[in-house]
Structure formats: structure tokens, C-alpha cells
C-alpha positions as CSV (number, residue, x, y, z in Angstrom):
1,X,90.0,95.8,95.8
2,X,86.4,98.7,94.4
3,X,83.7,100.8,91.5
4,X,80.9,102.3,89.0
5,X,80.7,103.0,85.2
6,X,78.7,103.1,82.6
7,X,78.2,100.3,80.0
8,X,81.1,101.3,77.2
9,X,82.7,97.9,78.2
10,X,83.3,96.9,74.9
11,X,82.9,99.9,72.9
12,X,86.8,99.9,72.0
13,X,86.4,96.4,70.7
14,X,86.3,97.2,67.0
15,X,89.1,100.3,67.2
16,X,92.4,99.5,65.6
17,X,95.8,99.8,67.5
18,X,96.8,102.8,65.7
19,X,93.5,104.8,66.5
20,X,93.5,103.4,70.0
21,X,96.8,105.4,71.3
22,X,95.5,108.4,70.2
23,X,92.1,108.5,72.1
24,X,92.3,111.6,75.0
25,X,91.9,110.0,78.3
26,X,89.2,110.8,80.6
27,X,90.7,111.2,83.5
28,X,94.2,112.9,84.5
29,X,94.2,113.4,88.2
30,X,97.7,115.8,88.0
31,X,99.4,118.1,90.5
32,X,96.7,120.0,91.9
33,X,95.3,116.8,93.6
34,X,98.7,116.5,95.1
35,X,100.0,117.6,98.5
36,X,102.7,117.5,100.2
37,X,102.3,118.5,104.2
38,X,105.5,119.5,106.4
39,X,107.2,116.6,107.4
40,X,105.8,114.1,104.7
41,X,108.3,113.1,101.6
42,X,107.1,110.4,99.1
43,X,108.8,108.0,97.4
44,X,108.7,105.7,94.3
45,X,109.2,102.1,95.7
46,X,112.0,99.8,94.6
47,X,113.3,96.2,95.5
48,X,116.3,98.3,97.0
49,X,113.2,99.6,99.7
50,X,111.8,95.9,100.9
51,X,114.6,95.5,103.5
52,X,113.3,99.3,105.2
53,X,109.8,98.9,104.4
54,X,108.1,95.5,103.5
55,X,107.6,94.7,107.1
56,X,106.4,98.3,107.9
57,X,104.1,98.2,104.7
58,X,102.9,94.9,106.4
59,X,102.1,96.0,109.5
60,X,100.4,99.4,108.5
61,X,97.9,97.8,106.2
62,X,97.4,94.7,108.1
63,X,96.4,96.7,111.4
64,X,93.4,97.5,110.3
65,X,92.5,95.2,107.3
66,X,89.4,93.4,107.4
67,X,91.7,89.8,105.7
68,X,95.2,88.9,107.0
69,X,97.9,88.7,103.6
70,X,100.7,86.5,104.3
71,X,104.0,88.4,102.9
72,X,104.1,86.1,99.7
73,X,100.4,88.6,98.6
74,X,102.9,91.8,99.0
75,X,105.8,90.4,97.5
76,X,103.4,89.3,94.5
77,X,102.7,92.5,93.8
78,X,106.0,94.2,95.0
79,X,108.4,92.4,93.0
80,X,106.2,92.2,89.6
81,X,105.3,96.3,89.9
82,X,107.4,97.9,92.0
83,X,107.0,101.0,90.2
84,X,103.5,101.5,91.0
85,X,103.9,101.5,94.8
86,X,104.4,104.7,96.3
87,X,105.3,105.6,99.7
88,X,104.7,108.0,102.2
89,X,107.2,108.9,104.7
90,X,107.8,111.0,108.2
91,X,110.7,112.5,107.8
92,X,110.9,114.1,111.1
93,X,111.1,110.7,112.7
94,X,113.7,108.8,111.0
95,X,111.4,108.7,107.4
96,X,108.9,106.0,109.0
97,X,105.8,105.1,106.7
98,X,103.1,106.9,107.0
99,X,101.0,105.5,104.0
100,X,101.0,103.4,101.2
101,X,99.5,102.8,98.0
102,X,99.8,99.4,96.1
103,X,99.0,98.8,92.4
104,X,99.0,96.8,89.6
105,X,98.9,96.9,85.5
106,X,98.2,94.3,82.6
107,X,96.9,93.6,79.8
108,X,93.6,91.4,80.7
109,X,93.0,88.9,78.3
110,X,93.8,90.1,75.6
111,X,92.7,93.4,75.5
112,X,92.9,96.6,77.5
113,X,95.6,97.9,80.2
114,X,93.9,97.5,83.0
115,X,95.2,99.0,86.0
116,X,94.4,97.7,89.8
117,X,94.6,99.6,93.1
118,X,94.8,96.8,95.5
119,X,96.2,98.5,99.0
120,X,96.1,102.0,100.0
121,X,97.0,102.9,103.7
122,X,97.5,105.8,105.9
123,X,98.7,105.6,109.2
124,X,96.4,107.5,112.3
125,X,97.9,110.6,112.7
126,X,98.3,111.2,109.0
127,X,95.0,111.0,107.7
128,X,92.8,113.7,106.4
129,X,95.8,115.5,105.4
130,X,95.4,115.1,101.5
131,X,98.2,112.2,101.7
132,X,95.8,109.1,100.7
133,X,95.0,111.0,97.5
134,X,98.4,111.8,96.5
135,X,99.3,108.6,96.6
136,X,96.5,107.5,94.6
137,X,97.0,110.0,92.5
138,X,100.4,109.6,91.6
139,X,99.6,106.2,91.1
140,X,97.4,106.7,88.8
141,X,99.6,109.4,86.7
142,X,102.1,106.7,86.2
143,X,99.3,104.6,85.1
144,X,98.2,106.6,82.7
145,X,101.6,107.4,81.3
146,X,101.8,103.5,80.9
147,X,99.1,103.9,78.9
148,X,96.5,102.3,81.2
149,X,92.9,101.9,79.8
150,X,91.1,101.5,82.9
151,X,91.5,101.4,86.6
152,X,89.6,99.2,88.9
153,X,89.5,99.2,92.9
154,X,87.0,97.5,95.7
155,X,86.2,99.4,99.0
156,X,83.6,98.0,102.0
157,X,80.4,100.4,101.5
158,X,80.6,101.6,105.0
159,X,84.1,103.5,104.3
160,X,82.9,106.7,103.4
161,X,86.0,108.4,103.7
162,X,87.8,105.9,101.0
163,X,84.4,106.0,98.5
164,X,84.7,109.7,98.9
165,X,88.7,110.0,97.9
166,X,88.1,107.8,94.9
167,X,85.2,109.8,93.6
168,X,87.1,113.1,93.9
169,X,89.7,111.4,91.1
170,X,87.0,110.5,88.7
171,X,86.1,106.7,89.8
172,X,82.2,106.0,89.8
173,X,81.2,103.2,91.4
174,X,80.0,100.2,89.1
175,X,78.4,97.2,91.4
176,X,77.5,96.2,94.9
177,X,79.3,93.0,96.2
178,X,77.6,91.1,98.8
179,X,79.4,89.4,101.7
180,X,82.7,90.3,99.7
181,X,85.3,90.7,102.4
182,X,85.6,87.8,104.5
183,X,84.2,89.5,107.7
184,X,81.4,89.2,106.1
185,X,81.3,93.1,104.5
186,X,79.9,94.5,101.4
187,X,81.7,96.2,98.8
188,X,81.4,98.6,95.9
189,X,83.1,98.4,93.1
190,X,85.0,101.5,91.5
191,X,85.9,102.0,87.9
192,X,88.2,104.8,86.6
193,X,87.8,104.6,82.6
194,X,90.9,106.5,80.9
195,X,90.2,106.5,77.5
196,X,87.1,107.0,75.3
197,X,85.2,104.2,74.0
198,X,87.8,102.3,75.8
199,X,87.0,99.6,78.8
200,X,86.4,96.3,79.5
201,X,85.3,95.7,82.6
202,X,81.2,94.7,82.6
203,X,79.3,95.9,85.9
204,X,78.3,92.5,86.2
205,X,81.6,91.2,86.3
206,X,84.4,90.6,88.8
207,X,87.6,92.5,88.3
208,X,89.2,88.9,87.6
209,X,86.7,86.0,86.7
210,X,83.7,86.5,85.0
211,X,81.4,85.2,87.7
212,X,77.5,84.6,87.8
213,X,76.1,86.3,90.9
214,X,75.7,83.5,92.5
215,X,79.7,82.5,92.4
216,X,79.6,86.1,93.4
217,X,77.8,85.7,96.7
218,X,79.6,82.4,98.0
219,X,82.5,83.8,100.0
220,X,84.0,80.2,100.0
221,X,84.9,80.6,96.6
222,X,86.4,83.9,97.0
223,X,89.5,83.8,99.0
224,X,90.3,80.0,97.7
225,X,92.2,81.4,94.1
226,X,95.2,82.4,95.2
227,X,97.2,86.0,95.2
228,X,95.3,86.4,91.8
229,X,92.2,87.3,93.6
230,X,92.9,90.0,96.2
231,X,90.1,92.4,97.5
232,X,91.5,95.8,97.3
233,X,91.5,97.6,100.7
234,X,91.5,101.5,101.3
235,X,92.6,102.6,104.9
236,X,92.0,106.1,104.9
């Protein structure tokens, strides 16, 4: 899961509600990111998709993922925000995927929407054809329209490509992580922030426990928390 930002994290903190919704948000990424190449048709997922797809969502992300999910991590994600997966599909050869982007949105203790781009996929063949950042772009337009504050990701810091697609949308990137994939990789971490004076997330923080950097640096402690903790992973 990825980012950078500045240190607004809790600059929203003393804003009522009713002041809140009407802050301008930061970042819109809109139509022109968007691209459509011949033969590519993109769809919002549903339940009514996992029969079709889950397996091929599976197999596209896990073919090059540096951590094996097990099918209960998609599912997590699949069946609580549907919505905010959107696929890409070949339809010159029976509308097989040809990318993937996987999300998720809550409110984080408490406080602001905070959205979270856990998977995003492309298969060889299809990449470098703008389709990676219309995914992730009409991800995020949903997000914003559900009145997201933030948006947080992970990426290893040697894929340029995926560090380079996110930085084009707005995300900066917040922290290092050492040793945070279990290979052994580092990571960045990329922040979106949507709103003014409006974010939470500390650069010294993980995207879900607020973790010394010591806790940080232990990978045994990483991957032993469940489908809560899941290191976003951008195959681009």
C-alpha cells in the first residue's frame, strides 16, 4: 500500500462539520487524465462480477506481487467496497482483464475519510497505455465524490513507473519504509490530501497503527495483523 505530505495532519482538527463540507478539495484528477485505448472498456465492479473476475483479479496481481494474498484479502476488500474497484477489460478477446485497481474508504478513528489504494494492476501488453492512471483516477473521482479527505497508497522505491503515475495525480510522497514488503523491499509512502486544512495522516505514522520506527522496521510484526494491514502494491 504508498506517500509524501506536508505536516497539515491535524490542522482540520478544530473545523466544525458544517465548515468542513465546504472546503475546495486539492486535488480533482477528472477526464483529461483519462483514456480509453481501442479495445479497452472499463467497468465499475460489482458482487455480480466475482464469478468472471475474482480469480482473474487474483491471478493478475499475484503474478507479479512481491506477498502472496489468499482470496479471503480480495474478498475483504471486494465485498465491503465494491464500488471502488474498477476494471479494465479487452474487449477484443472475450473482455479479459487487463487491469485492476482496488480501493478502500473510512472514516479512521474518528475523524477524516480516508481513502486507501491497496492494488493496482496492469497486465504486460497493456501497460504504458495511460490505462493504470485511469483506473486510479476514476478511483479517486469516486472518492472524492464520497467526500474522501485524504488518500493514502505504499509503492517499493524501485518502481519508478508506479511513483511516477501517482505523482502525476497529485500524491507526494510522505516517508520511507524500510524492509516493508516481505522480500525484504523498501517503500515510499504516498499521500493525496483532498481538502484544505484537512488530513490526518502524520509522516511518521503508518497508514493503520501508529507505530514507533522501530515497530516500523520489524517485518515480523508487519504481516502478523491480519487483512487490516495490507501493503498496497502498484503493477504498472
Amino acid at each position: 500500500m504508498s506517500n509524501n505530505a506536508g505536516s497539515n495532519a491535524h490542522a482540520g482538527a478544530g473545523k466544525d462539520k458544517s465548515s468542513a463540507k465546504h472546503v475546495t478539495p486539492l486535488a480533482s484528477p477528472s477526464s483529461h487524465f483519462q483514456v480509453t485505448p481501442p479495445g479497452i472498456a472499463y467497468l465499475q465492479y460489482s458482487l455480480e462480477h466475482e464469478p468472471e473476475y475474482l480469480c482473474q483479479i487474483r491471478d493478475l496481481i499475484t503474478k507479479d506481487l512481491s506477498e502472496p494474498y489468499s482470496i479471503y484479502v480480495y474478498r475483504y476488500f471486494l465485498y465491503q467496497w465494491a464500488e471502488l474497484c474498477f476494471l479494465a477489460v479487452d474487449t477484443t478477446d472475450s473482455n479479459k482483464l487487463a487491469g485492476v485497481v482496488i480501493c478502500k474508504l473510512e472514516q479512521h478513528r474518528g475523524g477524516p475519510m480516508r481513502g486507501y489504494i491497496a492494488m493496482l494492476a496492469t497486465k504486460e501488453g497493456f501497460r504504458g497505455k495511460g490505462i493504470a492512471k485511469t483506473l486510479v483516477s476514476k478511483a479517486i473521482d469516486l472518492m472524492i465524490e464520497k467526500d474522501a479527505d485524504e488518500i493514502a497508497l505504499e509503492t517499493e522505491e524501485t518502481n519508478t513507473a508506479a511513483i511516477k503515475l501517482y505523482e502525476r495525480l497529485g500524491f507526494l510522497r510522505s516517508k520511507k519504509l524500510h524492509r516493508y514488503y516481505l522480500n525484504g523491499n523498501s517503500a515510499y509512502r504516498l499521500l493525496l490530501y483532498l481538502k484544505e486544512g484537512v488530513g490526518s495522516i502524520q509522516t511518521d505514522y503508518d497508514p493503520y497503527h501508529d507505530l514507533p520506527p522501530s515497530a516500523q522496521d520489524d517485518p515480523g510484526y508487519q504481516h502478523d495483523h491480519g487483512p487490516h494491514v495490507i501493503h498496497s502494491h502498484s503493477i504498472v
